[in-house]
N, C-alpha and C positions, 0 to 999 in steps of 0.2 A: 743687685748688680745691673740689671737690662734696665732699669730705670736710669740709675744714674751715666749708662751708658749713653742713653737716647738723649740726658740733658748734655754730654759732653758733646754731640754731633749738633746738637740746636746750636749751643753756643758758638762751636769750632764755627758752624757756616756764617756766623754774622762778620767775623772779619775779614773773611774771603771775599766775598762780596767789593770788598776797597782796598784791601791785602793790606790794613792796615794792624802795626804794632798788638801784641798783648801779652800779661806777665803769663809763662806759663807754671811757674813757680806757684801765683797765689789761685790759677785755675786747678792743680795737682789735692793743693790743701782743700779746697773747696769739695772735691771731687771726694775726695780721701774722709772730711767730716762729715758728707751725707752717708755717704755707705757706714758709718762709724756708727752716727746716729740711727739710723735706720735700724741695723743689728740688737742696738743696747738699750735701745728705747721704743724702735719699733712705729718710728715716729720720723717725718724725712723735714727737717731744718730748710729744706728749700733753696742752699747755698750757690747750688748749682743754676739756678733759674734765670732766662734772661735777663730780668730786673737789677742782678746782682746784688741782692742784698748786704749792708755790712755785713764783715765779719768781724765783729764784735771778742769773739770767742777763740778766733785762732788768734788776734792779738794777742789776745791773752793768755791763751798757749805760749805763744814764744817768747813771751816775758818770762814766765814761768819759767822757761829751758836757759835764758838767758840767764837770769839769777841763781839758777843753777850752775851753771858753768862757771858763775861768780866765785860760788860758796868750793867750788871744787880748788880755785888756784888762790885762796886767801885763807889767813888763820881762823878757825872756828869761832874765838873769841870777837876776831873784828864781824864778822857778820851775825855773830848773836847779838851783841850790844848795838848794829846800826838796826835791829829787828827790835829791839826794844825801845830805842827812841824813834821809830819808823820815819828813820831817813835815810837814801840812798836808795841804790837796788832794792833796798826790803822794803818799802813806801812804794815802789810799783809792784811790785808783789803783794802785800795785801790788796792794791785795787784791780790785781788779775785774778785772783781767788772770787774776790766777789762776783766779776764777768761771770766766771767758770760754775759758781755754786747758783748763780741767777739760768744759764743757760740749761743746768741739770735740771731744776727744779721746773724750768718750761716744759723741757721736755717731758718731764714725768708728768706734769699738768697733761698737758696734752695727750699723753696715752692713756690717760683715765676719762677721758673726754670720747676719745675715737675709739678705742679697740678698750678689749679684755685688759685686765692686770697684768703686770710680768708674769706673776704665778698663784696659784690658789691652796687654800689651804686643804689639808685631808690627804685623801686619794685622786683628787680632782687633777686634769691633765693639766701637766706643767708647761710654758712655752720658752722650750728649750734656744739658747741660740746653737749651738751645736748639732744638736735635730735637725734644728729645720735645714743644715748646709746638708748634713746625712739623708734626708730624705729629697733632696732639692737635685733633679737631673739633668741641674746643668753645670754642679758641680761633684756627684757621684761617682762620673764617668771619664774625670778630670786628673789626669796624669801630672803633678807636677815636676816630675823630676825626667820629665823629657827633654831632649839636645837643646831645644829651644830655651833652654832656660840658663845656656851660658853666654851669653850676653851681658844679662842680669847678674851673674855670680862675680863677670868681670869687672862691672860696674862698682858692684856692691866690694869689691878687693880695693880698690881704690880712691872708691868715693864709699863709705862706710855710715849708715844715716845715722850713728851714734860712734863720733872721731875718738872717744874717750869711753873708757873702759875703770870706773871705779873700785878699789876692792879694799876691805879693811883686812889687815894680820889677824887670823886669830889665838895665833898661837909665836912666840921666839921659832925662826926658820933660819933657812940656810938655801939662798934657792941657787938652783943649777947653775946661774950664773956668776956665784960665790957671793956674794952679796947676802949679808945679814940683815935680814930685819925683825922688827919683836913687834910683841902682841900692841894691838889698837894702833898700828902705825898704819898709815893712808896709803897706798899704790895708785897711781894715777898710769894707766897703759896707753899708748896714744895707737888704736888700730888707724888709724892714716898712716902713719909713719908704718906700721907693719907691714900695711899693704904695698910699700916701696921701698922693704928691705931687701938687699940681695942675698942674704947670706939665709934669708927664707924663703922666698921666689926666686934665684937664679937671676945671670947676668941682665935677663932680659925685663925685670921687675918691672919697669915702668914704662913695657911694651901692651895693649889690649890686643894680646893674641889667644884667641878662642880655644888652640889646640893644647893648652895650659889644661883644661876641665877634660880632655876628651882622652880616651883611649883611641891605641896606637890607627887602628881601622877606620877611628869616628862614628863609632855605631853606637856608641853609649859614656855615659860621664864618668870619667874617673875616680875614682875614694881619695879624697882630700881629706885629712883630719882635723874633726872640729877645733881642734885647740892652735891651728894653722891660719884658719881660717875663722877669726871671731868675731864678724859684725853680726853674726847673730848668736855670739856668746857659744858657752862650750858642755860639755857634760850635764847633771842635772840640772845646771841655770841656760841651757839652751831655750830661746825665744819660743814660748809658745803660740806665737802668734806668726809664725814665720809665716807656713804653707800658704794661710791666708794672706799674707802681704804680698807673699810671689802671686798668687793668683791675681790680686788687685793688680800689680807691676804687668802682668802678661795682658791683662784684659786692658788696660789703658793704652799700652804700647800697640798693640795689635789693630786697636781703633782705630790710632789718631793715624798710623803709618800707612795703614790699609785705604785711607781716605781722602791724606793729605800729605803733601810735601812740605818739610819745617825750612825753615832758614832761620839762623841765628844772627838780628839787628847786628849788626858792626857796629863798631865804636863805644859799646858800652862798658862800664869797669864790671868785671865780674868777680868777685868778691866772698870769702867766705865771712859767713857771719860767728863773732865770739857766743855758742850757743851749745848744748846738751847734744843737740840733734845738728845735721850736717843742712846747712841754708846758706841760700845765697845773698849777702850785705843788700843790693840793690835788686833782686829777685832776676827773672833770664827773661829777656823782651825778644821775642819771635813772630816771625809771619808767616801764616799759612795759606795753603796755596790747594784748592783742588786738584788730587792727582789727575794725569790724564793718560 
């Protein structure tokens, strides 16, 4: 994390310098895939680097979420058969697979190269990723579920990084809402629209008012119930990954705000992208400005 930290403030200072334009959209993903890699490989892609390397690999990512999002709002059959003549959607999909399985296999090159194996056989110590956050004191002593952290909760109500919520029937139901459905049938949940229901946030739904999360004093957050609140999914399919992506969100935020003032370019269309995960069409073009 204090790596990728120091590349974020290298970078952030080059455009101050002429307060000129940059996406910060595809600096977030940049930011987001070294830490990514670093953890699971153990190995840092270097995405963050002044040079700006392509990125190759989060193209390919959002193809991937693209064609997902494809396969969720069209008949099974039509996108099996354009996978089998690999035309359409499915024809940029096999060549993001390929990006994706080239960008693994460097990586694991590469950690056979520089360091130790993932893990060793026997008794022999294992290199945990989870250890090393447990033994790591800059994250042991790390509260996530402090006041500061409903900004983010409001954010994530309404901007939701996964707009669509998947689920197949397993069984003939009858849900709450009277509505019948039978087994192998598809649910498609839209949590955007959730996050600006009134009749489950109140009149104020598409207000970002803080005191939504907070008890009556403001001393501590309120119990919201997961199945209310599902950008990070509900009961045992709750995101195992959450704690860590708040931690990334706090530790990015706190950076950039702590050091610099954003403005958001005028005039741009801002855009949501048809996509698995929640993107912006034309990505967010900002200038930063040394605080003073």
């Amino acid at each position: 994390m204090a790596s990728a930290a120091r590349k974020i403030l290298e970078r952030a200072q080059q455009p101050t310098s002429t307060s000129t334009s940059f996406d910060m959209q595809e600096v977030l993903s940049r930011f987001v895939f070294d830490l990514s890699a670093k953890r699971l490989f153990g190995v840092d892609p270097g995405l963050l680097s002044l040079e700006m390397p392509p990125m190759d690999v989060g193209v390919a990512m959002d193809t991937v979420m693209e064609v997902g999002f494809f396969r969720h709002v069209i008949p099974a059959s039509c996108w099996k058969a354009m996978r089998r003549l690999n035309i359409g959607p499915e024809k940029k999909l096999n060549a993001a697979h390929k990006v994706i399985r080239e960008f693994f296999m460097e990586m694991i090159e590469r950690k056979k190269i520089n360091g130790a194996p993932v893990c060793n056989d026997g008794e022999q110590e294992r290199v945990d990723i989870l250890f090393s956050y447990i033994n790591d004191p800059d994250y042991a002593d790390n509260d996530l579920l402090g006041a500061n952290l409903v900004s983010l909760m409001l954010a994530r109500r309404l901007y939701p990084s996964a707009p669509i919520e998947r689920k197949i029937v397993a069984a003939d139901d009858i849900m709450p809402s009277g509505h019948k459905v039978h087994a192998s049938d598809t649910i498609l949940i839209s949590l955007h629209s959730m996050g600006r229901m009134e009749d489950i946030w109140g009149k104020d739904c598409n207000d970002y008012n803080p005191q939504r999360w907070l008890s009556k004093d403001g001393s501590k957050l309120r119990y919201i119930p997961s199945h209310k609140f599902l950008s990070i999914n509900s009961g045992p399919r709750m995101c195992p990954g959450n704690d860590i992506a708040v931690l990334q969100m706090k530790a990015f935020v706190a950076l950039v705000v702590w050091n610099f003032d954003l403005e958001v370019v005028e005039g741009q269309s801002i855009q949501p992208k048809l996509s698995c995960t929640l993107q912006m069409k034309n990505g967010l073009m900002m200038v930063l400005k040394r605080a003073t």
